[in-house]
C-alpha positions, 0 to 999 in steps of 0.5 A: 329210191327216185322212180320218177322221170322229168315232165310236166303237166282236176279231178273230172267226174268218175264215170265208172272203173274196170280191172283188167289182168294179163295172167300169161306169163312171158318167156322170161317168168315174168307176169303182167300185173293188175291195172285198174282204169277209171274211165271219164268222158265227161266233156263239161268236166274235162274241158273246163281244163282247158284255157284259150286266155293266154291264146294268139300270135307267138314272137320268135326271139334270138333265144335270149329274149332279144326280139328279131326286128324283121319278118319271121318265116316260120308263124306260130299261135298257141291255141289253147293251155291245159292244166294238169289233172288231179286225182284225189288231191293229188296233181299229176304231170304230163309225161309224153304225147303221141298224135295220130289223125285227129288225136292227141293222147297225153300221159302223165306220171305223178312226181314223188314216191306215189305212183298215179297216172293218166291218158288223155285224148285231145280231138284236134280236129278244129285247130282253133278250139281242140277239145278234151273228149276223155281221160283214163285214170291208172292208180297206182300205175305211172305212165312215162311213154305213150306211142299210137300204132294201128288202134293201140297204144304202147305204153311204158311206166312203173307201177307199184310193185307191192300192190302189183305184186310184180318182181319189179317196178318197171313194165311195159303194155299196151292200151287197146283203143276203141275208134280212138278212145280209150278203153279198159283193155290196159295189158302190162309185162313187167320190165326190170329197173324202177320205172319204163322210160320209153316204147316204141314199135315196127310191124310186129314188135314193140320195144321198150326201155327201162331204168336204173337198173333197167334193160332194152327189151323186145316185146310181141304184139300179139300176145305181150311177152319178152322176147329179148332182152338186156340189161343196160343202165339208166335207159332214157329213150329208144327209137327206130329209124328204118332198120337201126334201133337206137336207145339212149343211156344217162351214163353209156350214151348211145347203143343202135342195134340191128332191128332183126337180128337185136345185135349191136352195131354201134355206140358212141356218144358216151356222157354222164347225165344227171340220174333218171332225168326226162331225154329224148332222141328223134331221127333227121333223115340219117341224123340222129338228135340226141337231148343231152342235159347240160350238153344241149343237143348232140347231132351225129350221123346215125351211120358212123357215130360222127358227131356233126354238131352241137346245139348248145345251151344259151349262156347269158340269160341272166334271169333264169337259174342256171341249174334250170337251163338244160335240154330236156326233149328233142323233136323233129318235124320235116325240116325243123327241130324243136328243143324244150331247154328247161328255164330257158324255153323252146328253141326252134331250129332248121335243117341248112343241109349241113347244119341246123341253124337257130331260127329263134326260141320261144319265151314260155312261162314254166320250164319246158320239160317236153316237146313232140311235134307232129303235123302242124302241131307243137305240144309243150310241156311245161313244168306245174303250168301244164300242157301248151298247144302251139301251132305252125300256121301253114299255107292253106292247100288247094285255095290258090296257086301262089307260085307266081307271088313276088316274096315278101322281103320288107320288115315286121310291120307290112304298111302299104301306102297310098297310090300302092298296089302291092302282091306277095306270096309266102308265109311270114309272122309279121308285127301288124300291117296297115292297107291304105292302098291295095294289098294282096297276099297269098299264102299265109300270115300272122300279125302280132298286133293290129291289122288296119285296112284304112279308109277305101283301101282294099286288102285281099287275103288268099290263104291263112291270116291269124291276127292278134292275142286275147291278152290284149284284144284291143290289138283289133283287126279293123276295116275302116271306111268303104274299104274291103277285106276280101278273104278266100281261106281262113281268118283267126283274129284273137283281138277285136273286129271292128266294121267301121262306117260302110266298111265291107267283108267278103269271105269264101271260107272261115272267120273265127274271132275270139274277141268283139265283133262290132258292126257300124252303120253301113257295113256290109257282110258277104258270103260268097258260095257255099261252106262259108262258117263264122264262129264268134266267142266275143260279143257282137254288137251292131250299130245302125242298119247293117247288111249280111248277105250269103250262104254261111253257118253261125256256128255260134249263133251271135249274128 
């Protein structure tokens, strides 16, 4: 019997387990099953999952690892990796997330016959440096789905029935939250079909989906019982989209039904998909987003059912097996959309009002199985590699009004040349840029290699600036000599940073540097104001006599 759905993503210090039993039994004479929890908030432990070496800047390509030569308009960093748990020598993988406020909660199944899962909670509060703050292990219990809603966390997955001593596999429940963490109060209601794939919710509900022979059912919040239900075949995924429910099938397409009333509206979008596999579906407005397999993504318009358009699978990658190319997750964040497609990476594209239009993919090692996107956050599952944290660098809110900026239309590398005194506004992922004159930006960037403020040269920075990748941090940002970078904002460098002979800095806001900081003699260091932080990772080492003036806090204590 397969039980197991698509996905990616050791073991951390046991702190203590707990069991908890629903014994009500719901309309249909179904009861909730034992749930064992192993609760672990050991942080040293947990984190040492956590990995920043592969972190910085990200390049956007065409899809087919052909690297675009002008200046993106959509900046992206991975900030950090995580590594797939263990439990008892067994490594499990991530399966979903679900983001609420400075939160992250990953579940993850186990692939093969065992079942064995977890939760994870992420604070991503810093959004250079999240943390992992805790874990819940469930034995014998996968979990396929996750979904916040108001202090809880529905759930759907699969347990072992023999254990459980349940009619079936498949169940859907929920995990009450404690301030954000995790709890033991873990209650389950058995679903028909091998495994639950997906939960969702409203106001007063929560909705779930099973399969093989699975059903979509409705399930009361306030005391877990079925109060509706069908069976359908091969259930992937459900959603809600104002008062439309819509679930998906791998041999029955697409089904939306009235949120009230449970009736069925409409279908369409009918395909066979390979058994069981992960798929997802997210909402663009009155758009619907359909992962399809080896059909890529179907956009139709939710209301008639009319397919609108397909995001096909790229066909001429040449080093990437063929069977490893297959879109496996949609997700929809403003006017983006991002498509995990298996061997060949993450895809990224944009709403054009008619059309969504490829602004480029993301080379990612591992098989992008999962996406969800939320906020300025992009989690990625990718196969055994684990969990990759990706971030959109977006203009810093209320720093400085940047509507009266020329844009920025030249190419990947930004040089200004002596004599010039040059302004712009906007976001972009640049190459690297050289100041030898003046240069002001408002808004935010990101440069892939080196930034270069050259000798007496003036670079001032309003907004967000991320430099560099902590693969090669010789890609340095440097201020040479007598010049100045005025930062008011955020500055990230994942390379070196190098202070050269009376070079100067003035910061009114955030330094974070994840390499070197080296001080020559002369330079100057000034903090402007109040709240001003630096937190360095590297090494600092100061070369004759210096000076750092200002109000600020060291949050590492290196200077």
């Amino acid at each position: 019997m397969i039980k197991k759905i698509l996905s990616i993503l050791s073991i951390s210090t046991v702190l203590f387990a707990v069991s908890c039993r629903q014994d009500s039994t719901d309309l249909d004479g179904v009861t909730a099953a034992k749930n064992e929890v192993i609760l672990n908030s050991d942080a040293n432990s947990l984190n040492a999952r956590l990995s920043f070496k592969n972190s910085g800047i990200l390049d956007l390509n065409q899809g087919l690892g052909r690297k675009l030569d002008e200046a993106g308009d959509f900046p992206l960093v991975l900030v950090a990796e995580l590594t797939p748990p263990e439990y008892k020598g067994k490594k499990l993988q991530a399966t979903h997330v679900a983001v609420e406020g400075n939160y992250a909660y990953v579940s993850y199944n186990t692939e093969g016959e065992e079942y064995l899962g977890a939760i994870e909670v992420i604070d991503i509060s810093n959004p250079n440096t999240p943390k992992m703050v805790m874990q819940a292990i469930t034995p014998n219990v996968d979990i396929s789905a996750v979904r916040y809603d108001n202090g809880q966390l529905y759930i759907a997955g699969a347990t072992n029935a023999e254990i459980a001593n349940t009619a079936s596999a498949a169940f859907a429940g929920k995990l009450t939250l404690n301030n954000g963490m995790l709890s033991d109060r873990f209650v389950t209601t058995t679903l028909p079909g091998n495994v639950g794939t997906d939960v969702t919710s409203n106001a007063s509900k929560y909705f779930a989906v099973s399969g093989a022979t699975g059903a979509f059912a409705q399930l009361n919040k306030a005391d877990d019982k079925i109060e509706f239900s069908i069976s359908l075949p091969d259930l992937r995924a459900v959603g809600i989209n104002g008062n439309k429910i819509v679930i998906l099938s791998g041999t029955e397409g697409v089904k939306v039904y009235d949120a009230n009333s449970l009736k069925q509206t409409s279908a369409f979008a009918a395909y066979q998909d390979v058994a069981e596999s992960k798929r997802t579906l997210d909402f663009m407005g009155e758009k619907l987003l359909v992962s399809q397999g080896k059909n890529g993504v179907g956009v139709y318009n939710l209301n008639s059912g009319t397919k609108l358009q397909t995001l096909a699978l790229p066909t001429d990658i040449t080093d990437v097996d063929p069977e490893n190319i297959v879109t496996n997750a949609v997700s929809v964040n403003g006017d983006k959309a991002f498509v995990a497609n298996g061997g060949a990476g993450l895809f990224v594209y944009q709403d054009k009002g008619q059309q969504l239009e490829l602004l480029g993919a993301l080379d990612l090692l591992g098989s992008t199985n999962y996406v969800m996107s939320k906020g300025e956050y992009i989690f990625v599952a990718s196969g055994s590699r684990g969990l990759k944290i990706i971030k959109y660098v977006a203009p810093a809110g209320g720093v400085v009004n940047c509507s009266s900026f020329a844009a920025y239309t030249g190419g990947e590398w930004l040089n200004v040349n002596s004599g010039q005194d040059l302004a712009y506004g906007g976001t972009k992922s640049l190459k690297g840029i050289n100041v030898n004159a003046k240069l002001t930006w408002c808004g935010a960037l990101t440069a892939t290699e080196s930034v270069n403020v050259n000798s007496n040269a003036t670079f001032t920075m309003l907004g967000k600036l991320y430099q560099g990748s902590q693969q090669n941090p010789w890609n340095s940002l440097a201020i040479n000599s007598g010049a100045l970078l005025n930062l008011e904002g955020d500055l990230t460098t994942y390379g070196h940073m190098i202070l050269n002979s009376n070079a100067n800095l003035k910061v009114k806001g955030n330094v974070t540097i994840f390499g070197d900081l080296t001080i020559n003699q002369g330079s100057k260091i000034e903090f402007v104001g109040t709240g001003s932080t630096i937190t360095i990772h590297g090494k600092v080492t100061r070369n004759g006599t210096s000076t750092i003036t200002g109000t600020f806090v060291d949050v590492n204590h290196k200077l």
